[in-house]
C-alpha positions as CSV (number, residue, x, y, z in Angstrom):
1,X,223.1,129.3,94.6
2,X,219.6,131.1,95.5
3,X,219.2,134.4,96.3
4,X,217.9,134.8,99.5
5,X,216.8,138.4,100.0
6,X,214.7,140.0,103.1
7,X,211.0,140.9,102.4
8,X,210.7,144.4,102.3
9,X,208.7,146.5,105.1
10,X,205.8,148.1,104.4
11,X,206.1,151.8,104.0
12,X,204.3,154.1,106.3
13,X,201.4,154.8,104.3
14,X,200.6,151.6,103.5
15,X,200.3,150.6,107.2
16,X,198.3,153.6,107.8
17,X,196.0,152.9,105.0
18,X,195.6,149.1,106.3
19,X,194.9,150.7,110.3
20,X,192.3,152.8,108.5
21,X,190.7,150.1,106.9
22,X,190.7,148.1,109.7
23,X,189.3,150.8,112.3
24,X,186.3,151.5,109.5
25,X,185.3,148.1,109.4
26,X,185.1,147.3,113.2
27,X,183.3,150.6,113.3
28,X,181.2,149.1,110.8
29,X,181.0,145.8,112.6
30,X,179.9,147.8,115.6
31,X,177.1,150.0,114.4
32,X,175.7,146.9,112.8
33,X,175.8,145.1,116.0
34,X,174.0,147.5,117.5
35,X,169.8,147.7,116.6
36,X,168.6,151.1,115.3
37,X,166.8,153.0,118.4
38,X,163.2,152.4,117.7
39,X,161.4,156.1,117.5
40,X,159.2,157.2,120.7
41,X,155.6,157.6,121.2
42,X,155.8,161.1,120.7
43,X,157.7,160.5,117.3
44,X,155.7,157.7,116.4
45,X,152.3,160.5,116.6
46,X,153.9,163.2,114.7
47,X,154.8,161.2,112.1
48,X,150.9,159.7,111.9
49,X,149.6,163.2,112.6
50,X,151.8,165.0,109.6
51,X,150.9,162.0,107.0
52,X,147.3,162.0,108.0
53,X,146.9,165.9,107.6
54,X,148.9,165.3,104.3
55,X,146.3,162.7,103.4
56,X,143.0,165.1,104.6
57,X,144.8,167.9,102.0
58,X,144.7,165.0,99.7
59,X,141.3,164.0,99.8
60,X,140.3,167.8,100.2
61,X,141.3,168.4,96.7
62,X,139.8,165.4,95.3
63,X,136.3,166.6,97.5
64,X,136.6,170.3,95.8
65,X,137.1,168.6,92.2
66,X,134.7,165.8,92.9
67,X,132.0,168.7,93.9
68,X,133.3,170.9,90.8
69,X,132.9,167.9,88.4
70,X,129.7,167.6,89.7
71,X,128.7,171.7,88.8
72,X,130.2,171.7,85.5
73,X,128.4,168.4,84.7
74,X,124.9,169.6,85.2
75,X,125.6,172.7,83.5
76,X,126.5,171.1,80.5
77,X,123.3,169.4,81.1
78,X,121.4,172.3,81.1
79,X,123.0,173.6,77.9
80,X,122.7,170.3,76.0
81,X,118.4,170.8,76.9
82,X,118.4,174.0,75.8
83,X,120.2,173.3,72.4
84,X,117.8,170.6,72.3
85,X,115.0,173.1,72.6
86,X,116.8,175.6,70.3
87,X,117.7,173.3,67.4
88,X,114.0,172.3,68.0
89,X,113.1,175.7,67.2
90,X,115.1,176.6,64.4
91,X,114.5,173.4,62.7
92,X,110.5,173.9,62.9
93,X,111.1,177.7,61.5
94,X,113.2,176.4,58.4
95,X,110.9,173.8,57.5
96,X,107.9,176.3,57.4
97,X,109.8,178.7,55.7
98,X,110.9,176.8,53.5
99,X,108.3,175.4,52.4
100,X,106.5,178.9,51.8
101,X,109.5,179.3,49.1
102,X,108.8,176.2,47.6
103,X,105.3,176.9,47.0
104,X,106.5,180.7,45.9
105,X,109.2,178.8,43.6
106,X,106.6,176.4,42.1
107,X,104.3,179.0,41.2
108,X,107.5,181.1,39.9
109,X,107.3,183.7,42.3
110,X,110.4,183.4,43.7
111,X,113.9,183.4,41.8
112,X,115.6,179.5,40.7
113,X,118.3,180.2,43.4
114,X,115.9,179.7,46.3
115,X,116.2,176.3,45.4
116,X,119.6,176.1,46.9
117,X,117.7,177.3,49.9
118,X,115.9,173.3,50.3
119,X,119.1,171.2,50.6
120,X,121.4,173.6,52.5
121,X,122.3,173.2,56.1
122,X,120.6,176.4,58.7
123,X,123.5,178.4,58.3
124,X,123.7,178.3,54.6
125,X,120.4,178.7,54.3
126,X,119.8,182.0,56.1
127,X,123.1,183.6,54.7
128,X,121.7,182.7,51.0
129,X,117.6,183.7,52.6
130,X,119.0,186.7,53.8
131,X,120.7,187.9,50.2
132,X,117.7,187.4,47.9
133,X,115.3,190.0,46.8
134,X,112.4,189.0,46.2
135,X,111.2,187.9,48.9
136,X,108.4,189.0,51.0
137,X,108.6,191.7,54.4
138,X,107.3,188.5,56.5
139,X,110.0,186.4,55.1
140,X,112.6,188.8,55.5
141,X,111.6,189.3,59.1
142,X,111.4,185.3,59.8
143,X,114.9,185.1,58.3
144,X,116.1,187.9,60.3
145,X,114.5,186.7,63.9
146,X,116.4,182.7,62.6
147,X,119.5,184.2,61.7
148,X,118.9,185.8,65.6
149,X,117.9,182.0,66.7
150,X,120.5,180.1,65.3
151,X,123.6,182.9,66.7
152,X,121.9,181.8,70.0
153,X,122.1,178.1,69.1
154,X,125.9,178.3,67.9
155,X,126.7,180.5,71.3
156,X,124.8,177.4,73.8
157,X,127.1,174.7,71.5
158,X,130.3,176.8,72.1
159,X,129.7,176.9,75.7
160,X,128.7,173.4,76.4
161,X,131.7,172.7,74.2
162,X,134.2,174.9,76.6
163,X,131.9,172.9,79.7
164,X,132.9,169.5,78.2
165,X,137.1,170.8,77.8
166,X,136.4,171.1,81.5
167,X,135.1,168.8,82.7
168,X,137.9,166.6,80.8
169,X,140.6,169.0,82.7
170,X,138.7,168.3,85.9
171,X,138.3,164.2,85.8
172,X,142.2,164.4,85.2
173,X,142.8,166.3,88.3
174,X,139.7,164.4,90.1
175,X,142.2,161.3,89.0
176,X,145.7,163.0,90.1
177,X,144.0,163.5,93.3
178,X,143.2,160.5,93.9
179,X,146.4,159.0,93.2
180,X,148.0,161.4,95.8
181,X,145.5,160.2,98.5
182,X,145.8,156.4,98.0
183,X,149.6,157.2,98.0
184,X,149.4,158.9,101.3
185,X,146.9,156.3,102.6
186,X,149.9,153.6,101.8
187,X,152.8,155.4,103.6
188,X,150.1,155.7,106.4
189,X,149.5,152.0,106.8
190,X,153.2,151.4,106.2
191,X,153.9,153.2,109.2
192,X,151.1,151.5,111.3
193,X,152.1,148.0,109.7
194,X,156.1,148.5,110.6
195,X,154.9,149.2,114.5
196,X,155.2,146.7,117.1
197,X,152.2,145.3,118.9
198,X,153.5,147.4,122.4
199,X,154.3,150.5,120.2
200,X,150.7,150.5,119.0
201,X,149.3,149.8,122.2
202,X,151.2,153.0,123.5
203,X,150.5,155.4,120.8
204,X,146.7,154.4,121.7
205,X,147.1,155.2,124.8
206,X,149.1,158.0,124.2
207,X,146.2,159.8,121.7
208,X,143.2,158.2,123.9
209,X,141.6,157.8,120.6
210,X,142.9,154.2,118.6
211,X,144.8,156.3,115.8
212,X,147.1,153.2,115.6
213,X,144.4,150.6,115.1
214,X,141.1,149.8,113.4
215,X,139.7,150.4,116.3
216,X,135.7,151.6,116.4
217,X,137.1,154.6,118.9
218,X,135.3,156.3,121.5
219,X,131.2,156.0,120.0
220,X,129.6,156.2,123.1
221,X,128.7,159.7,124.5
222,X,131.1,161.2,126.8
223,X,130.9,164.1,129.1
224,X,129.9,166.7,127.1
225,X,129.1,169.3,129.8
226,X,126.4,171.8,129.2
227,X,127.5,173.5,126.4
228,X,124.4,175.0,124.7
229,X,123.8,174.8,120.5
230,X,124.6,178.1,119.0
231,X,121.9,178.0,116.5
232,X,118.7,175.6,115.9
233,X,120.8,174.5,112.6
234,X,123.7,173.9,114.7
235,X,121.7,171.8,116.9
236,X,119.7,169.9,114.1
237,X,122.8,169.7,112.6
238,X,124.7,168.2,115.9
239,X,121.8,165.8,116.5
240,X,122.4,164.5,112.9
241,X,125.9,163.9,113.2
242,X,125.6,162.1,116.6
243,X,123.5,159.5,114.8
244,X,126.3,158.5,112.3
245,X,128.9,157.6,115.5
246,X,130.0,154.2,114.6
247,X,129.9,154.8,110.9
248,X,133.5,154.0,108.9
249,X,135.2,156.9,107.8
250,X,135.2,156.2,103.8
251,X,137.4,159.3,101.9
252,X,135.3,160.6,99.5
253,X,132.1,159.3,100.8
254,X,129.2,162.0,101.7
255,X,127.2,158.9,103.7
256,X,124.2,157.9,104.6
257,X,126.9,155.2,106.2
258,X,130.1,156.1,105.7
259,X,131.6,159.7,105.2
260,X,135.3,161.7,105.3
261,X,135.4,164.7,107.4
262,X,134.0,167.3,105.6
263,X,131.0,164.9,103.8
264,X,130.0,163.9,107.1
265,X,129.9,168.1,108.1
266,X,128.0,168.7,104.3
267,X,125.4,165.6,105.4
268,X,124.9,166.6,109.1
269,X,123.9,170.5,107.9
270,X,121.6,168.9,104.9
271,X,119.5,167.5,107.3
272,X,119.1,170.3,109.4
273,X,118.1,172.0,105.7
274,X,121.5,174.2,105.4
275,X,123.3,174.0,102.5
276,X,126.9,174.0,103.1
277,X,130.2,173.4,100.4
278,X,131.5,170.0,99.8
279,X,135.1,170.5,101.1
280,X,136.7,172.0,104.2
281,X,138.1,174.9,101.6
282,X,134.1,175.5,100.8
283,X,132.9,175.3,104.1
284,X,135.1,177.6,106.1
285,X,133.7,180.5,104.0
286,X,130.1,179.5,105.8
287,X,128.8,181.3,108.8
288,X,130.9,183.5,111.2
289,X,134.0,183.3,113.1
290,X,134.2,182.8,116.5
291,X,137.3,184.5,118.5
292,X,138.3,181.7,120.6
293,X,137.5,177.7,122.4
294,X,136.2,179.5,125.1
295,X,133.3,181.3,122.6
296,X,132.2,178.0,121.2
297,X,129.2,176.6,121.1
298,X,127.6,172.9,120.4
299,X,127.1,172.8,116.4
300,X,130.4,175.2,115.6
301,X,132.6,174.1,112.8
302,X,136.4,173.8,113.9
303,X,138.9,173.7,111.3
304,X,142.0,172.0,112.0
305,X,146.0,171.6,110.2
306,X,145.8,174.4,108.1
307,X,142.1,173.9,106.7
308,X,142.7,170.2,105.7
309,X,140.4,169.0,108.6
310,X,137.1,169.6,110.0
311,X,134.9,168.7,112.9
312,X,131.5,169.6,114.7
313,X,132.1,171.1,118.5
314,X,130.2,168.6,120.8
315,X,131.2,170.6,124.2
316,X,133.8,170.4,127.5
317,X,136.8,170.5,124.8
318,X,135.1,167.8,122.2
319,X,134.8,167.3,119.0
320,X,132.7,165.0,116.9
321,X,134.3,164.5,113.5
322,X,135.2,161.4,111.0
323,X,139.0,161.3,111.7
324,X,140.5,159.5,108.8
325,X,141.0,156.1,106.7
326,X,140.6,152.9,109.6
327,X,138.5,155.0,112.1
328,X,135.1,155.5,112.6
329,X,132.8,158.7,113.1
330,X,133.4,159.3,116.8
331,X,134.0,162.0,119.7
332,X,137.9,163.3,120.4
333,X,139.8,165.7,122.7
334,X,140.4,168.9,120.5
335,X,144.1,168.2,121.4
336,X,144.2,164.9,120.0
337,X,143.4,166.4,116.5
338,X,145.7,169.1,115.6
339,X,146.6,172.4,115.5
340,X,143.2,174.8,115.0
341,X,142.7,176.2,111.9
342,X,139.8,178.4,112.5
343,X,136.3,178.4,114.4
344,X,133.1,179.1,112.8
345,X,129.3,179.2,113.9
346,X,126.6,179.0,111.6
């Protein structure tokens, strides 16, 4: 006969183990139900702003190696012409010298070992000149004033050997550089691209300068007051600038027709005839400083987010600048940029 025995309960624990499983998983269900709350405006712009100053740092760096590159290239030009010249030098002495002491050896003037003295290389050559004795005053002062030549020559080829280690050390950074800005100029359009249509429109309008769009931004002149130029550079300069308004902001780019901030300040000031540095981090050392946006002038230089960003003061609270990648060169409230750095007039 079968044994008909009655299921056992389950214990405590188990139930409460079950009731916590259950109450997870509808909590679960519930926050999945329910759409992740879309970030603000005002979110929306401090994100931009923070990875567009992160991205001006970026290209800053690559601008300051780029320009250093640049130095340590021409000097290494400059010594590679004057070893040129040098070895020109020494080589024309040695031949005449030597053959004075082949002439001296052929009439047996001079001892066999001079000899050595024809095939050897400069070096060689001088250290053996240098040891013999008998050769004349004039030779002995023509080896003397080569041995001076050729320490000169072996100096220049040590330094434009050190120039060339640079300049390797320099392309790798110019290349890290660049690496971090086209990584922040991804996360950047990232952002833009996850954005609705409504949420662009509203950051827009939000910044009154397109900073969600490729948009061409606000080229034509606004009220600009009557503001006065500091200086006649700062108003050749200004004048320059305002001509490039329309022009795509390009990072690295130093124009004619396309610039990033601080290559479209470096241009500006070249064609008023002032020489300023390449990057924000060389051009804040430039002129003076001015106290405060109540001392500015047309022309002035105004730093912005820690020295990452720069722009030309245009008057009544505006700034001309090239903003950053998908913009053009254009006029925007000093509010819309960032936080101010430092002022400078030149």
């Amino acid at each position: 006969m079968a044994s008909h025995r009655r299921p056992k309960s389950p214990s405590r624990a188990r139930i409460s183990v079950l009731t916590a499983a259950a109450a997870t998983a509808v909590a679960v269900s519930a926050q999945s139900a329910q759409a992740a709350p879309k970030p603000t405006t005002a979110q929306l712009q401090a994100q931009l702003q923070q990875l567009n100053t992160e991205s001006d740092q970026a290209i800053q760096k690559f601008d300051a190696a780029q320009a250093k590159l640049k130095t340590q290239q021409a000097a290494v030009n400059t010594l590679q012409d004057q070893i040129a010249r040098s070895q020109s030098t020494v080589n024309s002495r040695l031949d005449a010298l030597g053959e004075v002491a082949s002439q001296q050896y052929a009439s047996g003037a001079v001892d066999s070992t001079v000899q050595l003295l024809l095939s050897s290389t400069p070096d060689e050559y001088l250290a053996q000149a240098s040891s013999l004795g008998q050769i004349t005053d004039n030779q002995a002062s023509e080896i003397k004033s080569l041995q001076a030549e050729q320490g000169k020559l072996d100096a220049e080829k040590a330094q434009a050997e050190q120039t060339l280690q640079q300049i390797q050390a320099t392309n790798q950074q110019l290349a890290a550089n660049k690496a971090e800005v086209q990584k922040k100029i991804a996360q950047t359009q990232a952002l833009l691209d996850s954005m609705t249509a409504a949420q662009k429109a509203a950051l827009a309008k939000s910044t009154g300068s397109g900073a969600a769009s490729r948009d061409t931004g606000s080229t034509s002149r606004p009220n600009l007051g009557s503001a006065k130029p500091g200086s006649s550079i700062e108003a050749a300069a200004f004048a320059a600038a305002q001509t490039r308004l329309g022009m795509p902001y390009v990072w690295g780019a130093t124009g004619p027709t396309s610039f990033d901030c601080s290559g479209l300040v470096q241009w500006s000031y070249a064609q008023a005839g002032y020489s300023i540095g390449r990057s924000t981090y060389d051009q804040i050392n430039y002129g003076t400083p001015v106290a405060s946006v109540s001392d500015l002038q047309v022309g002035d230089l105004i730093f912005f987010n820690g020295n990452s960003h720069v722009g030309i003061y245009a008057g009544n609270g505006m700034v001309l600048h090239a903003p950053h990648t998908g913009t053009v060169v254009k006029y925007e409230q000093l509010s819309y940029i960032g936080s101010i750095y430092a002022m400078r007039h030149i």
